[in-house]
C-alpha positions as CSV (number, residue, x, y, z in Angstrom):
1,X,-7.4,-4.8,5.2
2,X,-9.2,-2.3,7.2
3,X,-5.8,-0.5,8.4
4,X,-5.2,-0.5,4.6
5,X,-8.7,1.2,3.0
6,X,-8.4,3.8,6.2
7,X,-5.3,4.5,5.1
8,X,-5.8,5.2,1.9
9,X,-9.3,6.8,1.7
10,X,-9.0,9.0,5.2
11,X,-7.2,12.4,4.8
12,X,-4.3,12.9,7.2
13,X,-5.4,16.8,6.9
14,X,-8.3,15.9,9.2
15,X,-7.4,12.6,10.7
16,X,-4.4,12.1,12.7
17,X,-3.7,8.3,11.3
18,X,-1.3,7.6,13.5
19,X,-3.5,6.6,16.2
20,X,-4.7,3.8,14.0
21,X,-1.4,2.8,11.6
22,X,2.2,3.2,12.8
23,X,4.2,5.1,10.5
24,X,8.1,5.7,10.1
25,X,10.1,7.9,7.8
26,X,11.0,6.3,4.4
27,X,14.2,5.3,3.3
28,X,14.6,7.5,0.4
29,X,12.1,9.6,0.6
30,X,10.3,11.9,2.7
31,X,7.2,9.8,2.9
32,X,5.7,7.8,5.8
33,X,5.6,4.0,5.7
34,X,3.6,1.6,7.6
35,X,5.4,-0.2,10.3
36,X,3.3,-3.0,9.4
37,X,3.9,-3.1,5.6
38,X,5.9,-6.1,4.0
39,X,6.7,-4.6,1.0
40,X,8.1,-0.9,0.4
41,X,8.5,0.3,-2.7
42,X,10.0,3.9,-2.6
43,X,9.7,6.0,-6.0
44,X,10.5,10.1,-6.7
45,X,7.7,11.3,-9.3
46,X,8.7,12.8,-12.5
47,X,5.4,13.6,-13.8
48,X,1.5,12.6,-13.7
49,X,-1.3,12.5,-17.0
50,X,-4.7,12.7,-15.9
51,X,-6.6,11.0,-18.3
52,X,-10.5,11.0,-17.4
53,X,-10.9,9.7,-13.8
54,X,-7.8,8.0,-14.1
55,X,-3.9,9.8,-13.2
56,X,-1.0,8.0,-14.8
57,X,2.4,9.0,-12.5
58,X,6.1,8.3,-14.1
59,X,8.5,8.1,-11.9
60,X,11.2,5.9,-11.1
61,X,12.0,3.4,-8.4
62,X,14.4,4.4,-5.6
63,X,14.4,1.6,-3.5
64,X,12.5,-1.6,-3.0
65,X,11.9,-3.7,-0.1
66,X,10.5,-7.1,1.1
67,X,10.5,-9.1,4.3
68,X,12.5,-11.8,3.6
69,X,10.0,-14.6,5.9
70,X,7.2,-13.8,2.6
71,X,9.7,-12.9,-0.1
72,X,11.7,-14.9,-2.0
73,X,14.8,-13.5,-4.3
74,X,14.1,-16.7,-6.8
75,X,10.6,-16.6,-6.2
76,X,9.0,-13.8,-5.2
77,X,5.5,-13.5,-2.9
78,X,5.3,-16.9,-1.3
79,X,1.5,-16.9,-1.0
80,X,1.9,-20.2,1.4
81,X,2.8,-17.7,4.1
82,X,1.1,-14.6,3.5
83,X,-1.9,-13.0,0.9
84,X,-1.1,-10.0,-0.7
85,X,-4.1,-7.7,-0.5
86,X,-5.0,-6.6,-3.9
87,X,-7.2,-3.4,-4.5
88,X,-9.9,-3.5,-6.8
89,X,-12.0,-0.6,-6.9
90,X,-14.0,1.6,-3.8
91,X,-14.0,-1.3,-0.6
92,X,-13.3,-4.4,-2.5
93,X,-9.9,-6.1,-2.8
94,X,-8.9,-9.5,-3.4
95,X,-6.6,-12.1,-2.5
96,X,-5.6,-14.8,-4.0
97,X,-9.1,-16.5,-5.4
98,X,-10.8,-13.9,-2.6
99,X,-12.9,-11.2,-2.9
100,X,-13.5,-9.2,0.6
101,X,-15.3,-6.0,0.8
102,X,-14.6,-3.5,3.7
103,X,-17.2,-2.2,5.7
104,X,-17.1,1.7,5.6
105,X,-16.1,3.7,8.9
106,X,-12.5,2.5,9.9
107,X,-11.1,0.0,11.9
Protein backbone atom coordinates (compact mmCIF):
# COMPACT_ATOMS: atom_id res chain seq x y z
CA UNK A 1 0.00 0.00 0.00
CA UNK A 2 2.78 2.30 0.46
CA UNK A 3 4.28 1.57 -3.26
CA UNK A 4 0.59 2.40 -4.13
CA UNK A 5 -0.14 6.09 -2.28
CA UNK A 6 3.76 6.95 -3.46
CA UNK A 7 2.68 6.26 -6.61
CA UNK A 8 -0.05 8.08 -6.92
CA UNK A 9 0.45 11.22 -4.80
CA UNK A 10 4.49 11.76 -5.80
CA UNK A 11 5.05 13.64 -9.11
CA UNK A 12 7.29 11.76 -11.59
CA UNK A 13 8.37 15.50 -12.64
CA UNK A 14 10.43 15.60 -9.51
CA UNK A 15 10.71 12.09 -8.39
CA UNK A 16 12.28 9.45 -10.47
CA UNK A 17 9.68 6.55 -9.25
CA UNK A 18 11.33 3.99 -10.68
CA UNK A 19 13.74 3.61 -7.99
CA UNK A 20 10.80 2.66 -5.79
CA UNK A 21 8.00 0.83 -8.29
CA UNK A 22 9.04 -1.04 -11.45
CA UNK A 23 7.34 0.06 -14.34
CA UNK A 24 6.90 -1.34 -17.99
CA UNK A 25 5.21 0.06 -21.14
CA UNK A 26 1.45 -0.66 -21.43
CA UNK A 27 -0.12 -2.74 -23.73
CA UNK A 28 -2.23 -0.36 -25.57
CA UNK A 29 -1.15 2.52 -24.52
CA UNK A 30 1.66 4.67 -23.94
CA UNK A 31 1.41 4.58 -20.19
CA UNK A 32 3.61 2.88 -17.58
CA UNK A 33 2.35 -0.03 -15.55
CA UNK A 34 3.48 -1.47 -12.41
CA UNK A 35 5.32 -4.64 -12.64
CA UNK A 36 3.75 -5.55 -9.53
CA UNK A 37 0.06 -4.75 -10.39
CA UNK A 38 -2.52 -7.64 -10.74
CA UNK A 39 -4.98 -6.04 -12.54
CA UNK A 40 -4.40 -3.60 -15.67
CA UNK A 41 -7.02 -1.95 -17.01
CA UNK A 42 -5.85 0.09 -20.11
CA UNK A 43 -8.36 3.01 -21.39
CA UNK A 44 -7.78 6.06 -24.23
CA UNK A 45 -9.62 9.22 -22.73
CA UNK A 46 -12.20 10.94 -24.75
CA UNK A 47 -12.96 13.71 -22.49
CA UNK A 48 -12.96 14.95 -18.71
CA UNK A 49 -15.91 17.30 -16.61
CA UNK A 50 -14.53 18.96 -13.70
CA UNK A 51 -17.24 19.37 -11.48
CA UNK A 52 -16.15 21.10 -8.16
CA UNK A 53 -13.08 19.14 -6.68
CA UNK A 54 -14.16 16.31 -8.43
CA UNK A 55 -12.98 15.35 -12.56
CA UNK A 56 -15.27 12.89 -14.31
CA UNK A 57 -13.04 11.16 -17.43
CA UNK A 58 -15.07 9.20 -20.40
CA UNK A 59 -13.16 7.09 -22.06
CA UNK A 60 -13.35 3.75 -23.13
CA UNK A 61 -11.63 0.51 -22.20
CA UNK A 62 -8.87 -0.87 -24.51
CA UNK A 63 -7.76 -3.75 -22.82
CA UNK A 64 -8.15 -5.46 -19.45
CA UNK A 65 -6.04 -7.74 -17.54
CA UNK A 66 -5.96 -10.03 -14.41
CA UNK A 67 -3.48 -12.58 -13.00
CA UNK A 68 -5.23 -15.54 -13.38
CA UNK A 69 -3.76 -17.16 -9.63
CA UNK A 70 -6.37 -14.08 -8.00
CA UNK A 71 -8.83 -13.84 -10.83
CA UNK A 72 -11.41 -15.94 -11.77
CA UNK A 73 -13.37 -15.71 -15.41
CA UNK A 74 -16.72 -17.08 -13.36
CA UNK A 75 -15.84 -15.34 -10.40
CA UNK A 76 -13.87 -12.62 -10.43
CA UNK A 77 -11.35 -11.29 -7.34
CA UNK A 78 -10.94 -14.32 -5.19
CA UNK A 79 -10.37 -12.42 -1.94
CA UNK A 80 -9.23 -15.95 -0.28
CA UNK A 81 -5.94 -15.30 -2.08
CA UNK A 82 -5.36 -11.76 -2.31
CA UNK A 83 -7.11 -8.07 -0.88
CA UNK A 84 -7.75 -5.63 -3.32
CA UNK A 85 -6.57 -2.30 -1.99
CA UNK A 86 -9.34 0.02 -2.14
CA UNK A 87 -8.80 3.98 -1.93
CA UNK A 88 -10.76 6.04 0.11
CA UNK A 89 -9.81 9.43 0.36
CA UNK A 90 -6.06 11.25 1.23
CA UNK A 91 -3.87 8.00 3.13
CA UNK A 92 -6.77 5.75 3.97
CA UNK A 93 -7.87 2.69 1.85
CA UNK A 94 -9.58 -0.30 2.76
CA UNK A 95 -9.70 -3.92 2.23
CA UNK A 96 -12.08 -6.05 2.65
CA UNK A 97 -13.70 -5.14 6.26
CA UNK A 98 -10.01 -3.02 6.74
CA UNK A 99 -9.36 0.30 7.04
CA UNK A 100 -5.38 1.07 6.92
CA UNK A 101 -4.03 4.56 6.84
CA UNK A 102 -0.50 5.24 5.31
CA UNK A 103 1.93 7.01 7.03
CA UNK A 104 3.10 10.11 4.93
CA UNK A 105 6.74 10.12 3.40
CA UNK A 106 7.11 6.99 1.08
CA UNK A 107 8.07 3.71 1.42
Amino acid sequence: LEKLYYAGTVSGRSVDKTKVISYRKGEKVDAPVAEEAIGVVECRVYTSIKTEDVVFYLGKVLSAKADERFFGKRSGWDLRKTNLPLHNWGAGFYEVGRLHIIRKGGP
